[in-house]
C-alpha positions as CSV (number, residue, x, y, z in Angstrom):
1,X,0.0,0.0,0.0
2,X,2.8,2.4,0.7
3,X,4.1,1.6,-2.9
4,X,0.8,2.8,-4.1
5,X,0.7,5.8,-2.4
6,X,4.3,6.5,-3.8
7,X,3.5,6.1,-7.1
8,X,0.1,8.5,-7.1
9,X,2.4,10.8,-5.4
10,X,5.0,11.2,-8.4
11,X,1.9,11.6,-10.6
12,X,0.7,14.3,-8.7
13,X,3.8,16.1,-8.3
14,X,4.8,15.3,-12.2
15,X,1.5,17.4,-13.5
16,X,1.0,19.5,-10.4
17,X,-2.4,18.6,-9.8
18,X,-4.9,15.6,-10.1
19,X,-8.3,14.7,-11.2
20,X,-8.1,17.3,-14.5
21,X,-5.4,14.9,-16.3
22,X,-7.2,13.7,-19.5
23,X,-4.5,12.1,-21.0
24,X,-4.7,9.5,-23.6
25,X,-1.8,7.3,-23.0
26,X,-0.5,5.9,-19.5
27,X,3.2,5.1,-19.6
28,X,6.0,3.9,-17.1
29,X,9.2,5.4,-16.4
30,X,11.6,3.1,-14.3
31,X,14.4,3.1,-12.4
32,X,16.3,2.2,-9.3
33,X,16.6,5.7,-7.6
34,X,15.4,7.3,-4.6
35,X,13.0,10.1,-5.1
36,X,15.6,12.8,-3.6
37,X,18.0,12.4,-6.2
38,X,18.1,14.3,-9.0
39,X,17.7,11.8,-11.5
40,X,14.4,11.4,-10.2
41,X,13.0,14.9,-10.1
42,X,14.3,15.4,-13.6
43,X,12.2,12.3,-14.5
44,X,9.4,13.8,-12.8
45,X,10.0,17.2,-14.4
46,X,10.4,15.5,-18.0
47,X,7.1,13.4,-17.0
48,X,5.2,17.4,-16.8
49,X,6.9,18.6,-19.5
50,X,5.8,15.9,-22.1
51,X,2.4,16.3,-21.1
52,X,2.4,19.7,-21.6
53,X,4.4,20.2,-24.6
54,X,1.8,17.2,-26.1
55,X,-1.4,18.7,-24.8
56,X,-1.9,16.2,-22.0
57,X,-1.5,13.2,-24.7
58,X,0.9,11.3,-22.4
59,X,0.7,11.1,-19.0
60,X,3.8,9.0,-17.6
61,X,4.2,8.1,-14.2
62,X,7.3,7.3,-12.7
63,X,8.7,4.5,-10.7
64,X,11.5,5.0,-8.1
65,X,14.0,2.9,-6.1
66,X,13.1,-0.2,-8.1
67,X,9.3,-0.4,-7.3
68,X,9.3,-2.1,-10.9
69,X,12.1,-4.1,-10.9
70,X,15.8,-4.3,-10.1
71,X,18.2,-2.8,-13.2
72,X,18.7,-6.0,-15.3
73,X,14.7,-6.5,-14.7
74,X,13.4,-3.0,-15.8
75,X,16.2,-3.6,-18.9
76,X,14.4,-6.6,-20.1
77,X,10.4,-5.7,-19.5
78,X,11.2,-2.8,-22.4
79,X,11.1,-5.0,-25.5
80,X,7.7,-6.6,-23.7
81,X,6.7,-2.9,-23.5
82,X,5.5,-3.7,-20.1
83,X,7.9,-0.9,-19.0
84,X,7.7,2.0,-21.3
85,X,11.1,4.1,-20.4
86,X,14.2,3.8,-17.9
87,X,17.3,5.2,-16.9
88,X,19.8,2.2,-16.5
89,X,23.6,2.1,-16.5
90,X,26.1,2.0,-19.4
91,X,27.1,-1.2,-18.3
92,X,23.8,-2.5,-18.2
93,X,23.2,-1.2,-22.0
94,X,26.0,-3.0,-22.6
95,X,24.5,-6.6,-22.0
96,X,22.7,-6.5,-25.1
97,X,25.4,-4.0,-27.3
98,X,29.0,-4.4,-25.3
99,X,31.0,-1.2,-27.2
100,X,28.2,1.2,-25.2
101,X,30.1,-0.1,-21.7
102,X,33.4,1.5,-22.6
103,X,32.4,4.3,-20.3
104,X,32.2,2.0,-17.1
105,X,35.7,1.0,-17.5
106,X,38.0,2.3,-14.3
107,X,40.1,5.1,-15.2
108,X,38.5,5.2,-18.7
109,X,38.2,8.9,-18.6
110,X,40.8,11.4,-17.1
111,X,38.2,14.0,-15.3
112,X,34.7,15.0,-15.6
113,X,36.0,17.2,-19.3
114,X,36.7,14.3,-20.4
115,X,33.7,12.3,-20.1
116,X,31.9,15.6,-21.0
117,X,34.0,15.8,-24.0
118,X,32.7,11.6,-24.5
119,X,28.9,12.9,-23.8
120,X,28.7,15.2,-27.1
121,X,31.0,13.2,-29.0
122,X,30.5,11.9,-32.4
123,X,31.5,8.3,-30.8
124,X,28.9,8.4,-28.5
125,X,26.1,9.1,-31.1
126,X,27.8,5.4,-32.7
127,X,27.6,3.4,-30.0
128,X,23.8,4.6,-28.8
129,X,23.3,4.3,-32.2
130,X,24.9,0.8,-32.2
131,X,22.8,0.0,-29.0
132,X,19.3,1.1,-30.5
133,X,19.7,-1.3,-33.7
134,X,20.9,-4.3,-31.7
135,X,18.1,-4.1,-28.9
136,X,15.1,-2.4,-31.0
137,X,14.8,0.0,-28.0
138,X,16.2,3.8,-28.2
139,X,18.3,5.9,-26.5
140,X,16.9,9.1,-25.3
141,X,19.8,11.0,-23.2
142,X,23.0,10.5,-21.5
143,X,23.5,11.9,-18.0
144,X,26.6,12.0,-15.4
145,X,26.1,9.7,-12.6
146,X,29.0,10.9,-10.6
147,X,32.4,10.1,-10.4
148,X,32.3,6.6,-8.7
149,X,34.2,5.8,-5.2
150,X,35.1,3.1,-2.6
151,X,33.7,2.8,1.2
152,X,34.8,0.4,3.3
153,X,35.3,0.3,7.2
154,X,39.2,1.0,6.5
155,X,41.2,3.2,4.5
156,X,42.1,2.2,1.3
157,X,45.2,4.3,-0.2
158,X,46.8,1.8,-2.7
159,X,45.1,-1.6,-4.6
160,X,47.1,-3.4,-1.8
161,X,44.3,-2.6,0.6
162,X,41.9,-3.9,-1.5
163,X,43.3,-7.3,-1.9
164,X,40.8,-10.0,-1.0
165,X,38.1,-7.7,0.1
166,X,34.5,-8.4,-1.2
167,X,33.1,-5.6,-2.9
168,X,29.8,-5.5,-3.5
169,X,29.8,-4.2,-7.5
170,X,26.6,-3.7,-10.0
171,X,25.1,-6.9,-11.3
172,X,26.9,-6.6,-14.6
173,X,30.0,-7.7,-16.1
174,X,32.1,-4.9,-16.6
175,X,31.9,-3.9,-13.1
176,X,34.3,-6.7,-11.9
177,X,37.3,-5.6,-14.0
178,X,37.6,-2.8,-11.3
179,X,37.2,-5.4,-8.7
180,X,40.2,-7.2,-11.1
181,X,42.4,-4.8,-11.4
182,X,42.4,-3.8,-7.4
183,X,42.4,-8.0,-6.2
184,X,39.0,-7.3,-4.6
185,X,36.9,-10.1,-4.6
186,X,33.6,-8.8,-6.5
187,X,30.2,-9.9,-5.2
188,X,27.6,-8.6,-7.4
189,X,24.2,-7.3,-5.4
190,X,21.4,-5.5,-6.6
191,X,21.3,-2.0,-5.7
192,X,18.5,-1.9,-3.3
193,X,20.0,-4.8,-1.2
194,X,23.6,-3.5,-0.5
195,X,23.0,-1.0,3.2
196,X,21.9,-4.6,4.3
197,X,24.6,-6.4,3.0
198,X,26.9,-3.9,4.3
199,X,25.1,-3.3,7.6
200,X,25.3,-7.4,7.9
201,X,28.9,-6.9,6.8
202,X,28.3,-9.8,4.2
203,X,30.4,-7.7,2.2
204,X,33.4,-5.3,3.3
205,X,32.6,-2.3,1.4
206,X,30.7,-0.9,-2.2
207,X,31.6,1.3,-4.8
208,X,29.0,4.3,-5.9
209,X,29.0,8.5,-6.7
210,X,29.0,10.6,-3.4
211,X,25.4,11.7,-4.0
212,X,24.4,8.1,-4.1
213,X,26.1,6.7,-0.7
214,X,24.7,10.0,0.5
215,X,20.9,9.3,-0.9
216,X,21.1,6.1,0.0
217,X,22.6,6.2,3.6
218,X,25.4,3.4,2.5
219,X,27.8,6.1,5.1
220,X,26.0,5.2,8.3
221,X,27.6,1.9,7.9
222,X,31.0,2.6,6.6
223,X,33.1,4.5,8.2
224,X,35.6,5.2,5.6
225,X,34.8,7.4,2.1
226,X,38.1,6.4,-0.2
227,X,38.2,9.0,-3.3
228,X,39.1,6.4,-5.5
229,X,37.4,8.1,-8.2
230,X,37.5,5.3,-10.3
231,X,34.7,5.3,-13.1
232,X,33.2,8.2,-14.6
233,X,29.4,6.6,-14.3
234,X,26.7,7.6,-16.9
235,X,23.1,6.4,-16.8
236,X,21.4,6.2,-20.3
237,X,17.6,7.0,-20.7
238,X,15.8,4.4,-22.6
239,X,12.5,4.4,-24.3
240,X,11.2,1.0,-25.5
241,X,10.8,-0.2,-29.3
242,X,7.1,-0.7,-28.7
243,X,6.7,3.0,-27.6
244,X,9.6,4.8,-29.8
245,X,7.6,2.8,-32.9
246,X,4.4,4.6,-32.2
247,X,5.5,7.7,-31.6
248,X,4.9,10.1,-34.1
249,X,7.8,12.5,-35.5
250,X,6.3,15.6,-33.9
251,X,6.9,13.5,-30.6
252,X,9.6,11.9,-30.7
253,X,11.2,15.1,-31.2
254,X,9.5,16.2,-28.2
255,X,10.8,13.0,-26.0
256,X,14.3,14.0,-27.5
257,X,14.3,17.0,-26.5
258,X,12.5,17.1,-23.0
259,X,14.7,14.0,-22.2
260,X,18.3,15.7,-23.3
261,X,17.0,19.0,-21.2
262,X,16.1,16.5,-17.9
263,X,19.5,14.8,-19.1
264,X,21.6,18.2,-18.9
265,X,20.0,19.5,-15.4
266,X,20.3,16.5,-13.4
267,X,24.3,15.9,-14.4
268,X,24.4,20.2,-13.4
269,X,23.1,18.6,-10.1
270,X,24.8,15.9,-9.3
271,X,28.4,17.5,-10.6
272,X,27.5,20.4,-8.3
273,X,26.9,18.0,-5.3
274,X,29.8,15.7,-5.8
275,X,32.2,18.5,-5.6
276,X,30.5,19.5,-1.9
277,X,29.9,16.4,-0.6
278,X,33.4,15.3,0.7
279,X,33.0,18.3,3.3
280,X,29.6,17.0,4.1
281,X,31.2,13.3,4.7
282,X,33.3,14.6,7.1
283,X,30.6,16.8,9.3
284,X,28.8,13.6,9.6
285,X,32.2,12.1,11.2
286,X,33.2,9.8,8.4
287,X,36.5,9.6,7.4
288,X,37.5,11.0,3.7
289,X,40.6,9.0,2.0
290,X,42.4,10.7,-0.7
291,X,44.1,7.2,-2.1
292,X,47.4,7.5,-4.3
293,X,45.4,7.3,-7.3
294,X,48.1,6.5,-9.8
295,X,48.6,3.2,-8.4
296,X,44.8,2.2,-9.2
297,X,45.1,3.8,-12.7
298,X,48.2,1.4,-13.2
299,X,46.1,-1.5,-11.9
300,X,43.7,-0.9,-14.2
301,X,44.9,0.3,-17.6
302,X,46.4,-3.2,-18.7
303,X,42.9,-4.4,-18.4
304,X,41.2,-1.6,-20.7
305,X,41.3,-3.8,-23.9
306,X,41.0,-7.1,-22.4
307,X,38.2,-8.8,-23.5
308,X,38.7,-11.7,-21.0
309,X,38.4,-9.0,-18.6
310,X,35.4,-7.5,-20.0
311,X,36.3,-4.9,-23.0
312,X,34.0,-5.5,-25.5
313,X,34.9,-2.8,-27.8
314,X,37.7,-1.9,-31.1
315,X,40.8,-0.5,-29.8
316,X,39.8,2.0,-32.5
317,X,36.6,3.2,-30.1
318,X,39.3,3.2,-27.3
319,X,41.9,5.2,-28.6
320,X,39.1,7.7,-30.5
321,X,38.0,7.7,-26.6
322,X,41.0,8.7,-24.8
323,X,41.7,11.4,-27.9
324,X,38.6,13.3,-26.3
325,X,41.1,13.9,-23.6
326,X,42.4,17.5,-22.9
327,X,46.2,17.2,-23.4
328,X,47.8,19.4,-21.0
């Protein structure tokens, strides 16, 4: 019952008021988020804006901290249409087209300028291209998850640390070759089960952005934030084949466009946050690590075109990748 009244909540707060919505067609937006993230409140705003710019035609309701589904579940109800739109990782995109997970790689990108750089690149229009012919589905938006980073109950300044510890990593592949490259032992969890597993301590520690362990309280029990700042995250926003197909052109250039603007604010948010949040970690008494980060970005590199590690992309796509990087 509380799910319910979740859900008519988002609907409200997406059109502002109820009862006067005539619109046509109902659709679902998923994804794994809490509703005081900003990914959420973008999808909330894009939810109102599409009605409006559409005269009330579609009125989407969205779905937060996986009321629908974990992530590899809302990725495969979108060719059944029974979920209409989600955000999901790049890594998760990459189960069904592998070259769109180059960006989950660790140390893939040099800063935030550099995935940027990636964001409006003519590579990335080729492998969301690449994604929407192999799954039938399409790719609306790409927006900055945050610069990922390690908590643990210890500090962790070198992969030496790291050595046997179980990390609890995303349920998708590409997310152990960081768990490689440090010697952590990765034990894949789905999102919205890792404060237990950490509070139970059936793991040591998880990696995730600084406005996620903040949203999702993963710092009340874990004592240490380590800057490891080890993948550049990016979530894509997906609509389904079944939708995108009957879509008219007048409105899928409205979902393009409303998506790209929600797309745009919510990575201004969360860059914004990430860059306050360390002093906000230690107000709360936590410990913030600043590891030797060269010795991770040596662990990892060797692994960056390995495809028994996971690299399931052309060294051409890599080195076209790293060229997006500001040479100083």
């Amino acid at each position: 019952m509380k799910l319910t009244y979740l859900t008519a909540a988002v609907v409200v707060a997406a059109f502002g008021f109820a009862g006067t919505v005539s619109a046509q067609t109902k659709l679902k937006f998923a994804h794994v988020y809490e509703t005081n993230e900003p990914y959420h409140t973008e999808a909330v705003w894009a939810a109102g804006e599409i009605a409006k710019r559409t005269n009330n035609k579609f009125q989407i309701d969205v779905f937060p901290a996986s009321a629908l589904g974990n992530e590899q579940q809302i990725n495969q109800a979108l060719p059944l249409g029974t979920i209409d739109m989600i955000y999901t990782g790049a890594a998760f995109a990459g189960a069904t087209f592998k070259p769109i997970a180059i960006s989950n790689a660790p140390y893939m990108f040099q800063d935030f300028d550099h995935w940027k750089a990636y964001s409006a690149s003519p590579l990335f229009k080729e492998l969301a291209e690449g994604y929407d012919k192999a799954s039938n589905n399409k790719i609306l938006a790409l927006t900055y998850y945050g610069a990922r980073h390690t908590t643990a109950n210890k500090a962790i300044m070198t992969p030496a640390d790291t050595k046997g510890m179980k990390l609890r990593v995303p349920q998708a592949p590409l997310y152990l070759m960081y768990a490689k490259a440090i010697g952590a032992n990765a034990s894949p969890i789905a999102f919205a089960e890792v404060y237990l597993a950490l509070q139970q301590k059936t793991v040591d520690g998880q990696e995730n952005p600084l406005p996620t362990i903040q949203a999702k309280k993963f710092y009340e029990v874990q004592s240490h934030i380590n800057l490891t700042e080890h993948i550049f995250e990016s979530l894509v926003t997906v609509a389904s084949g079944p939708l995108w197909n009957r879509l008219s052109a007048q409105e899928k250039q409205i979902f393009d466009a409303v998506w790209k603007e929600a797309a745009a604010r919510a990575t201004a948010a969360i860059r914004d946050s990430e860059q306050k949040l360390p002093e906000w970690f230690k107000s709360q008494g936590k410990i913030v690590v600043v590891p030797n980060k060269a010795s991770f970005i040596d662990a990892s590199k060797p692994l960056h075109n390995d495809a028994a590690s996971g690299a399931g992309w052309t060294k051409d796509q890599y080195d076209r990748l790293q060229a997006l990087a500001k040479k100083s």
